[in-house]
C-alpha positions in Angstrom: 108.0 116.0 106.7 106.9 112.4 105.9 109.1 110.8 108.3 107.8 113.3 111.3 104.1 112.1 110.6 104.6 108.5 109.6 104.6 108.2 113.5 101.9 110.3 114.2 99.1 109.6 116.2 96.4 112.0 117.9 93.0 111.9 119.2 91.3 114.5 116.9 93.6 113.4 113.9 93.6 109.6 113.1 94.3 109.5 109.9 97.6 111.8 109.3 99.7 108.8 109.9 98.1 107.0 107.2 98.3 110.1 105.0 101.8 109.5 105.8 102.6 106.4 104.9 100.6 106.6 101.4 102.9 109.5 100.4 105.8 107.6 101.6 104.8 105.2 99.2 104.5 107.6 96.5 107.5 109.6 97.2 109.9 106.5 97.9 108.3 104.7 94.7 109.8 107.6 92.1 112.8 109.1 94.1 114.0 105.7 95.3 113.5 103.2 92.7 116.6 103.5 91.2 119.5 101.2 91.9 122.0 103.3 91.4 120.7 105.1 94.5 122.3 102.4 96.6 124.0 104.3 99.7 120.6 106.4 99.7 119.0 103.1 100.1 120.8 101.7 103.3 121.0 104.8 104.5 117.1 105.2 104.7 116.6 101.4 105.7 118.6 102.0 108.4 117.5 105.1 109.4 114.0 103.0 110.0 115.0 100.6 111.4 116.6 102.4 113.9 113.7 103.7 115.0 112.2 100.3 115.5 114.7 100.2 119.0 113.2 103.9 119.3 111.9 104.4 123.4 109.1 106.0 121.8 106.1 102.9 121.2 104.6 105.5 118.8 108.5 105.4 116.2 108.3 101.6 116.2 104.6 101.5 115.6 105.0 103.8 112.5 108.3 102.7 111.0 107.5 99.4 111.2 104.8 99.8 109.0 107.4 102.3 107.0 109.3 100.0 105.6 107.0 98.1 103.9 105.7 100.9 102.4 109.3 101.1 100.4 110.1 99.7 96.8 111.6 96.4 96.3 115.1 97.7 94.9 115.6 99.2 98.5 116.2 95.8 99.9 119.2 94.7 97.9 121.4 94.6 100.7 119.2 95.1 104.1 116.7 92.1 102.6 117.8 90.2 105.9 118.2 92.7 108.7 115.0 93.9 107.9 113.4 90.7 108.3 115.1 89.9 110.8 114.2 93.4 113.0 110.6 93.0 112.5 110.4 89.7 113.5 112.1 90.7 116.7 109.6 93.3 116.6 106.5 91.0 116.4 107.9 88.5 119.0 106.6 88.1 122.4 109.3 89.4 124.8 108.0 87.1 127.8 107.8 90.7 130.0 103.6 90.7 130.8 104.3 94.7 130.7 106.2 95.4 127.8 104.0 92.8 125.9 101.1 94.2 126.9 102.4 98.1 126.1 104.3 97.0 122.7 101.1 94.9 121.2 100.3 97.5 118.5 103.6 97.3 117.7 103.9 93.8 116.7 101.0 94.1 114.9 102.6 96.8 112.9 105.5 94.4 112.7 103.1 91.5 111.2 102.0 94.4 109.0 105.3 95.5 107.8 106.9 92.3 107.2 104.1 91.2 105.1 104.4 93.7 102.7 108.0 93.8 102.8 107.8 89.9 101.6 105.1 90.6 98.7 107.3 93.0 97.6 110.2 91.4 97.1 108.7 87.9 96.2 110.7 85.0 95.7 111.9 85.6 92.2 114.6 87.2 90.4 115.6 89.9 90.6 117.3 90.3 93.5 116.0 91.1 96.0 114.1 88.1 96.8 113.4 85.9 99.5 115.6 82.7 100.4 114.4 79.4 101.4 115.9 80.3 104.9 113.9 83.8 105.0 111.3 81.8 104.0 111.1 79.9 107.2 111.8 82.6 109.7 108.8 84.3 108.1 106.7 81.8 108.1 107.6 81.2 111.9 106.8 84.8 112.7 103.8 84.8 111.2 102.2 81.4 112.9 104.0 82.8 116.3 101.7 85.6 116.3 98.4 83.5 116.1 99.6 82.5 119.8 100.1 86.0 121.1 97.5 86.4 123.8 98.3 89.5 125.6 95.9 91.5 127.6 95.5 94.6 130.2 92.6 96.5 130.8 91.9 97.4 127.9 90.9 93.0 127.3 92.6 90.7 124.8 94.5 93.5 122.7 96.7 90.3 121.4 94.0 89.7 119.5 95.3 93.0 117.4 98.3 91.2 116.8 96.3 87.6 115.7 93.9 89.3 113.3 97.1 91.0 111.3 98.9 87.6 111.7 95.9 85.8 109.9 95.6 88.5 107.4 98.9 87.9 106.1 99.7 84.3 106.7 97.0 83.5 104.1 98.6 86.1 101.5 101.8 84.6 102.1 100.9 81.2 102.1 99.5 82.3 98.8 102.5 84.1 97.7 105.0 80.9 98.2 102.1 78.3 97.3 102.2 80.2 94.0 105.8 80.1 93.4 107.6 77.0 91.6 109.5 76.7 94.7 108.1 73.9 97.1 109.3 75.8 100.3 105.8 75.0 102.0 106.9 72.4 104.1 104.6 69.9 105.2 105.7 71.1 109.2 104.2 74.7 108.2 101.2 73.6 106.6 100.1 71.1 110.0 101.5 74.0 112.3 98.9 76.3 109.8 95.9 74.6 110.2 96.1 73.9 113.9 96.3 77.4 114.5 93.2 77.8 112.4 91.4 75.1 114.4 92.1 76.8 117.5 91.1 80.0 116.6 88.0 78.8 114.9 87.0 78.5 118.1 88.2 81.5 120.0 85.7 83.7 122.0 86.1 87.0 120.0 83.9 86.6 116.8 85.6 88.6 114.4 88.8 86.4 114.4 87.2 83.4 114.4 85.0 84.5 111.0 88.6 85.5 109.9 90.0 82.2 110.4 87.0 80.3 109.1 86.5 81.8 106.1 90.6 81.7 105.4 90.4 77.9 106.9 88.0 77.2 104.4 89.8 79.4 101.3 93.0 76.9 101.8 91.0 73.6 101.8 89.0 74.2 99.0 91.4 76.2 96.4 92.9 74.8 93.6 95.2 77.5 92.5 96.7 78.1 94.2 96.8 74.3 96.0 97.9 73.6 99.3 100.0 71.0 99.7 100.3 68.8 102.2 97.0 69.3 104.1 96.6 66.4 107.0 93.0 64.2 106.4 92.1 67.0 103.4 89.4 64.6 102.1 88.0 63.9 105.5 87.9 68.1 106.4 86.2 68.5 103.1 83.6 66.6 104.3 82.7 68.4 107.4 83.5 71.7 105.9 82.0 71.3 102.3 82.1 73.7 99.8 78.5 73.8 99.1 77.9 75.4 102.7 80.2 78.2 102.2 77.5 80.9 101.6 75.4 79.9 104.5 78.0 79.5 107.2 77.9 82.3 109.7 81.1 81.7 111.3 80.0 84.8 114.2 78.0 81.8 114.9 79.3 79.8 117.8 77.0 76.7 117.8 77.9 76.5 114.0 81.5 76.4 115.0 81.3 73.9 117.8 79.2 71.3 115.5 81.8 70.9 113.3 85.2 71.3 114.9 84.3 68.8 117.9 84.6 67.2 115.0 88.0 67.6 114.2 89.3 65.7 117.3 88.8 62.1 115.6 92.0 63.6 114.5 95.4 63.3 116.4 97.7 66.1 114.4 94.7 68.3 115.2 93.1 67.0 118.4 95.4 69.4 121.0 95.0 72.6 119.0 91.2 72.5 118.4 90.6 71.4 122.5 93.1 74.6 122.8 90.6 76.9 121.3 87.4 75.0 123.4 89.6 75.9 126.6 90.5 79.6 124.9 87.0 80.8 124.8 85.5 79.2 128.1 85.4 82.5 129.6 83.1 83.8 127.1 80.6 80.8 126.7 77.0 80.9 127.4 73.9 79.0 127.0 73.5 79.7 123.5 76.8 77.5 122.6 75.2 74.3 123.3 71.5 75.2 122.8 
């Protein structure tokens, strides 16, 4: 019964294939837990993720968001096909009309994978996540910050960039937090040139999302961020003091200080990226 609604989607019910997944959840979390339920294990794992090659766009949106709904002892020997099938999920396919049908998917793929990887963690007891994992995830996530697709219905990438900032920063959390320096200085410049360019993005809720993360990272000590490019100089446009007043809905706000950010070569590209981004959508009121 769970597994026939964790799909479910209808007009005058919304909310049964949340229902769903809670009591997935629930259900998986005491019948499951057990290792000694092994072959019960894989043979649910790959049950779902099976349904992520479903040709129904309604079996990949739910399962993908399925299996992170499943306890970590699940994992033990599917840890890596099911990062590995979620990433493909969440990946652009390069067809403009698969893309453009498929982009709740891959938001439910961003989704899945990011609970799938708080789950399991990267320590002991196996399951956990290897350096290599690591990586792929990380790649994933910061790939789906560029994922831009739209139809009529406008930018519905922009689905797929609000769940990719959502759980970047929890991951980036997650392996910041570790005693594991797998936060390579690569990821971290990759990271923050995202954020720059969507800090300046047309559609205000993603760039208050990737302000207020943007500002999280450069200004936490624990966890820290290592390996931040001109930290010392950012601080000093983005101060801490200002934090409560910013309004980062606010677009002349956001100009002022990331035209700012070009005096600064790793990040110049990027942040004219996001100026170019949100041309469409300017108006007097951006440079009044």
């Amino acid at each position: 019964v769970i597994d026939e609604n964790v799909p479910y989607i209808c007009e005058y019910e919304p909310f049964v294939d949340k229902a769903a997944l809670l009591a997935l959840n629930a259900f998986a979390g005491t019948f499951y837990s057990e290792e000694k339920n092994s072959e019960k294990h894989v043979k649910l794992v790959d049950e779902y993720l099976k349904r992520l090659h479903s040709t129904l766009d309604f079996d990949r949106m739910g399962f993908a968001l399925g299996l992170g709904e499943l306890p970590k002892v699940m994992f033990v020997s599917r840890l890596d096909s099911v990062i590995k099938e979620l990433v493909d999920l969440s990946s652009i396919s390069g067809d403009r009309e698969v893309d453009v049908r498929l982009a709740e998917a891959r938001r439910n793929a961003i989704i899945g994978l990011g609970k799938v990887c708080s789950s399991v963690g990267l320590q002991s007891p196996r399951p956990c996540l290897s350096r290599e994992q690591v990586q792929t995830v990380f790649s994933a996530l910061l790939c789906s910050l560029e994922d831009y697709a739209r139809d009529e219905r406008a930018d519905v990438g922009a689905w797929v960039r609000e769940a990719g900032l959502e759980n970047l920063e929890k991951f980036v959390s997650l392996v910041a937090q570790s005693q594991i320096d797998w936060l390579l200085p690569e990821t971290t410049l990759k990271l923050f040139c995202s954020l720059f360019q969507l800090m300046n993005e047309g559609i205000d809720k993603i760039r208050l999302l990737a302000g207020e993360m943007f500002m999280r990272l450069l200004h936490q000590e624990n966890p820290f961020i290592r390996h931040i490019e001109h930290r010392e100089q950012l601080k000093e446009i983005f101060p801490l003091s200002n934090t409560e007043s910013l309004t980062w809905f606010t677009r002349p706000y956001c100009f002022e200080r990331t035209v700012k950010v070009l005096s600064f070569p790793e990040y110049r590209f990027h942040t004219l990226l996001g100026f170019l981004a949100s041309v469409g959508g300017l108006t007097k009121s951006l440079f009044g």
